[in-house]
C-alpha positions in Angstrom: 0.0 0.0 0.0 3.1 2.3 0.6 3.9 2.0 -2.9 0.0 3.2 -4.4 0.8 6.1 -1.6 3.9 7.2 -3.4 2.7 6.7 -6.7 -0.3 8.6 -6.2 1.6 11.4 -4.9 4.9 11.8 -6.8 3.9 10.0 -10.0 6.3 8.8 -12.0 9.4 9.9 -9.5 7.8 7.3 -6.6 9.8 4.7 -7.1 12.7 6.8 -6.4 11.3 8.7 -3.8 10.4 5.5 -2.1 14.0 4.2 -2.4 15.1 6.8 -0.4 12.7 6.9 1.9 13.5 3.4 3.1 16.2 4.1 5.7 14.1 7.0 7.6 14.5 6.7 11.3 13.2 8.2 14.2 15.3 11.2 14.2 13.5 11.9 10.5 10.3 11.4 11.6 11.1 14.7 14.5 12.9 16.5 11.6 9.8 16.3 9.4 8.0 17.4 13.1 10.1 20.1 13.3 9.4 21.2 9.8 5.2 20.6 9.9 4.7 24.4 8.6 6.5 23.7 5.3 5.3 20.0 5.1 1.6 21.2 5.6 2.5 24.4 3.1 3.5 21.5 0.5 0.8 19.7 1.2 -2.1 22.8 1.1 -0.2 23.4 -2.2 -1.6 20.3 -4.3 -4.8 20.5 -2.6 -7.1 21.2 -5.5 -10.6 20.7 -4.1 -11.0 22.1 -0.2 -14.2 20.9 0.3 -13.1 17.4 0.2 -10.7 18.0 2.7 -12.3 19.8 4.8 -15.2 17.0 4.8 -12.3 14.9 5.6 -11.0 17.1 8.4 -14.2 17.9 10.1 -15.9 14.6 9.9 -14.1 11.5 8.5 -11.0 12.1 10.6 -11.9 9.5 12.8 -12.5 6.9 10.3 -8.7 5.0 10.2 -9.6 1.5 9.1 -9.5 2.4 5.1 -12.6 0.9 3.9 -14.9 2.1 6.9 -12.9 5.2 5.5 -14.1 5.4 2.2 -17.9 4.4 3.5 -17.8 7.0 5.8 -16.8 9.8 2.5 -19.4 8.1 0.3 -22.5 8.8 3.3 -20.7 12.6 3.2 -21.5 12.8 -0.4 -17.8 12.5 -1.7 -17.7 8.7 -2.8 -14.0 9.0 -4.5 -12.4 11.2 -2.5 -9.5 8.4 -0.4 -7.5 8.5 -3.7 -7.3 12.6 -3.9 -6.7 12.1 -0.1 -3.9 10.2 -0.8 -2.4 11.7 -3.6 -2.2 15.4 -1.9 -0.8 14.1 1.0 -3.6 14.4 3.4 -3.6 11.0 4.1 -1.3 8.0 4.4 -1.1 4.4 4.9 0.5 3.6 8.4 -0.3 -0.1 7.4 -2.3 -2.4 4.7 -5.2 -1.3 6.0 -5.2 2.2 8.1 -5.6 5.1 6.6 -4.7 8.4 8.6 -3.6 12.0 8.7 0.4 12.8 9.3 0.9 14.4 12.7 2.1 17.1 11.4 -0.3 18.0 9.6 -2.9 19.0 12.6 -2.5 22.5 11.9 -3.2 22.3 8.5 -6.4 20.1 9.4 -7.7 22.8 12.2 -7.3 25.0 9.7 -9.5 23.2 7.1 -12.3 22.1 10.1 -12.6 25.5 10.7 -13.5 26.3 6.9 -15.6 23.4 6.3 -18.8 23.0 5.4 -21.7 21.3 7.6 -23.3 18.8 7.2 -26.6 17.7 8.6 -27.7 14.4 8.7 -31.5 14.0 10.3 -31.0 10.7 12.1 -35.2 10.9 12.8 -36.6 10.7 9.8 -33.3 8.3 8.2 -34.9 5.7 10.4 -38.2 6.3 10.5 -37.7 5.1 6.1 -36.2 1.9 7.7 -38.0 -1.5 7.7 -37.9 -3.5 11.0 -34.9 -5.9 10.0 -32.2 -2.8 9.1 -33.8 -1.0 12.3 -32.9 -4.2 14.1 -29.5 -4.5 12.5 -28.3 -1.3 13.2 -29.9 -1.2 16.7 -27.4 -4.6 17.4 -24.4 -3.3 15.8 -24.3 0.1 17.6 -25.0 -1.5 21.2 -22.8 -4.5 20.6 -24.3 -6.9 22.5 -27.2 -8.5 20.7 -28.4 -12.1 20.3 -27.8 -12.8 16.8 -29.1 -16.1 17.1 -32.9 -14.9 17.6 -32.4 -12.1 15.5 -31.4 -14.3 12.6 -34.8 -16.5 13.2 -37.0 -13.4 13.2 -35.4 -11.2 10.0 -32.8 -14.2 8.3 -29.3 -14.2 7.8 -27.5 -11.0 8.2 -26.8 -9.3 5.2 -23.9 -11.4 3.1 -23.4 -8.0 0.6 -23.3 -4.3 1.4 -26.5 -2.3 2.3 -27.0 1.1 2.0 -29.3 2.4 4.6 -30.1 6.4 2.9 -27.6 9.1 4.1 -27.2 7.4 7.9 -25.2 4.4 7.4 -24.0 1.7 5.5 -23.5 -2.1 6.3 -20.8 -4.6 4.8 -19.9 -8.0 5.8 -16.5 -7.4 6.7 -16.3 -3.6 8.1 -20.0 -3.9 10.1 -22.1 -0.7 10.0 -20.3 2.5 9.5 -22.5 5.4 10.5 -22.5 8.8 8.7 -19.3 10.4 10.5 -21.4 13.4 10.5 -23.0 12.1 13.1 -22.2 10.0 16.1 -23.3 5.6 16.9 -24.3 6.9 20.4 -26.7 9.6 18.9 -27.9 7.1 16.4 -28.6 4.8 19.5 -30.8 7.7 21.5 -32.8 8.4 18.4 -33.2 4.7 17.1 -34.5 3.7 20.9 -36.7 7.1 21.0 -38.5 5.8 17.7 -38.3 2.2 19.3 -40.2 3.3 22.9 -43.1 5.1 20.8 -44.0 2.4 18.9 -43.7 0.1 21.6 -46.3 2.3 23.6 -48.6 1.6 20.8 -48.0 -2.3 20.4 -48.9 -2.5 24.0 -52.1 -0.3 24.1 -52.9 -2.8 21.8 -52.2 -5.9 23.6 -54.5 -5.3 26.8 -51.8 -5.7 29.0 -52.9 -4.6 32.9 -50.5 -3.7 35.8 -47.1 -2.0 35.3 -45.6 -0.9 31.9 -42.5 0.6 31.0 -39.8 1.1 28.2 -36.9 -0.9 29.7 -33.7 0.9 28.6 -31.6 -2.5 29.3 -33.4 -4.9 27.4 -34.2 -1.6 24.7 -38.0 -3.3 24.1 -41.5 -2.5 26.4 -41.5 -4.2 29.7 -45.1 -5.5 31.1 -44.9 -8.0 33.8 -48.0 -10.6 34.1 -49.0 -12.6 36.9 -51.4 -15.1 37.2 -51.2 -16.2 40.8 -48.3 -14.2 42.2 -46.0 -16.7 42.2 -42.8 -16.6 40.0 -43.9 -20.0 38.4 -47.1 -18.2 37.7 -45.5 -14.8 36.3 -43.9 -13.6 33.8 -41.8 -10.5 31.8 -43.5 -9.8 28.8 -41.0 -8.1 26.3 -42.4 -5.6 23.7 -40.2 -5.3 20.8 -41.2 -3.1 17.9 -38.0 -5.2 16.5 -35.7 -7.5 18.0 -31.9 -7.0 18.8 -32.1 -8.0 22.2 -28.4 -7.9 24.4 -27.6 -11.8 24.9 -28.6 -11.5 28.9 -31.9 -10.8 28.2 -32.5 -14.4 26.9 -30.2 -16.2 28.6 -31.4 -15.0 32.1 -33.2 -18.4 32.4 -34.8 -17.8 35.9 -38.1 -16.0 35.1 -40.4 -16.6 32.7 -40.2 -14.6 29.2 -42.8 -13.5 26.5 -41.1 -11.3 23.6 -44.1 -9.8 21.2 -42.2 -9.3 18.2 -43.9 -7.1 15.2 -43.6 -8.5 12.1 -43.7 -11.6 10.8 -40.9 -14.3 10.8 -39.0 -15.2 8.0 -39.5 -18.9 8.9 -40.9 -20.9 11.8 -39.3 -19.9 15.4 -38.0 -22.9 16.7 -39.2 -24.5 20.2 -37.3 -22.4 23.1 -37.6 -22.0 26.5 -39.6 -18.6 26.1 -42.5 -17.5 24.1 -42.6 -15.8 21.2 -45.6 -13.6 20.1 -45.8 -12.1 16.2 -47.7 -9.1 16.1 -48.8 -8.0 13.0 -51.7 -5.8 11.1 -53.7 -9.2 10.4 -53.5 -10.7 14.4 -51.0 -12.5 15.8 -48.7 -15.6 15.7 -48.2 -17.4 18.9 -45.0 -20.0 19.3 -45.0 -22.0 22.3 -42.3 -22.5 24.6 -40.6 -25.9 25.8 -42.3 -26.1 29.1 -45.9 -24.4 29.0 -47.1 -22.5 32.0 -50.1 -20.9 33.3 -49.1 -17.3 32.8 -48.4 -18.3 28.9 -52.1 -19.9 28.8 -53.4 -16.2 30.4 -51.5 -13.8 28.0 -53.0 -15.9 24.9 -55.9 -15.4 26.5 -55.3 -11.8 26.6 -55.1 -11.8 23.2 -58.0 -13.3 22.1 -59.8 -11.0 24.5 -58.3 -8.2 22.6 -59.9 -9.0 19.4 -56.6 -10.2 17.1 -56.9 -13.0 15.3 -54.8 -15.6 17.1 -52.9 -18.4 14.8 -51.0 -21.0 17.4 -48.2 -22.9 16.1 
């Protein structure tokens, strides 16, 4: 990659310029320090486009691993961009695959953020154009700790090629999601679980649920909890889940019993677990059984043939 790097900014003289570059040392590295102001003049010099680098300066700084690099300049709007990067001198190869600014160059680069455009990116209404499964991806990705296992039963197999998910983020196999570096993962997180607790509110309204209600920030779903007796054989959590990207605990906590209400419908039948797992859609709902069958699950079907869906048990 060292080589494209020279070749891309010395042209036909990088083969040269490489050669002699090879036995730099540490005491180099503080000259070229020690000379940043004429470096970065150099640099500024074959700079032919400043709005790419300031979009690179203000935003995509962060973005070192090269291809969540060149994602992250395609959601800003400047999908070729790494190569000019390159070739000025704004960027460099520290190894096969990491992409960054010289050091010395972070005056240049204030100078640049300062100058730059901005760029909005409404994280709202991105999502709310999302279908349940990318919502569900992105949710899992950002927080990190998601049960792939049960997502996979209710949407399919991840995505095997890249998906682009409007001006908010992209997904690829190998890099994971990379979110518009005009904005932040945590503030895609807030908004995503904002949209997530309002519809939530209305799955439950829905459901004629009684007693307490709340949106549980740990499992990220509605949180009802059902009781037929008082007993904790006889109770149970009831998880509403506009989509499912619940963190691993959640389903492996295996001392209470679980109901997840899922909307949607599954890509293929859920298999037998030790929870239940409710389908909420527009046309009723689909009810899959757990392992071991307990009064409180016999009460919240119940529930919902009480509430008027049409109830399909498999």
């Amino acid at each position: 990659m060292l080589e494209a790097d020279f070749e891309a900014r010395y042209g036909s003289r990088w083969r040269e310029l490489l050669e002699a570059s090879e036995g730099a040392g540490e005491s180099d590295v503080e000259a070229a320090e020690a000379r940043s102001e004429e470096l970065a003049a150099l640099v500024s010099s074959r700079v032919d486009d400043g709005r790419v680098a300031a979009l690179y300066a203000k935003y995509a700084r962060s973005l070192a691993v090269e291809g969540q690099l060149r994602v992250g300049l395609d959601l800003l709007g400047v999908p070729d961009a790494l190569g000019r990067l390159i070739g000025w001198g704004l960027a460099m190869h520290f190894s096969d695959d990491v992409v960054a600014a010289p050091p010395y160059l972070a005056g240049l680069l204030n100078g640049y953020m300062a100058s730059g455009p901005s760029v909005e990116v409404d994280v709202a209404e991105e999502l709310a154009a999302l279908g349940e499964g990318l919502l569900a991806l992105i949710e899992g990705e950002v927080a990190g700790d998601a049960d792939w296992e049960l997502y996979e039963e209710v949407y399919g197999p991840r995505p095997k090629a890249a998906v682009r998910m409007g001006r908010l983020a992209a997904y690829d196999p190998e890099l994971g999601l990379v979110v518009n570096p005009a904005t932040y993962p945590d503030r895609v997180l807030e908004v995503l679980l904002s949209l997530k607790e309002r519809r939530a509110r209305r799955m439950a309204s829905s459901l004629g649920l009684h007693g307490e209600y709340e949106f549980d920030e740990r499992s990220r779903c509605g949180l009802a909890y059902l009781s037929v007796d008082g007993t904790a054989d006889g109770s149970a959590e009831v998880y509403v889940c506009p989509w499912i990207a619940a963190p691993r605990w959640v389903l492996r906590e295996g001392w209470v019993n679980k109901i997840f209400v899922i909307w949607g419908r599954p890509e293929a039948p859920v298999r037998r677990r030790r929870d239940m797992v409710v389908f909420l859609h527009e046309d009723g709902a689909e009810v899959f059984h757990p392992e071991r069958q307990r009064a409180v699950h016999e009460h919240f079907v119940d529930l919902l043939y009480r509430s008027g869906l049409a109830v399909n048990e498999a």
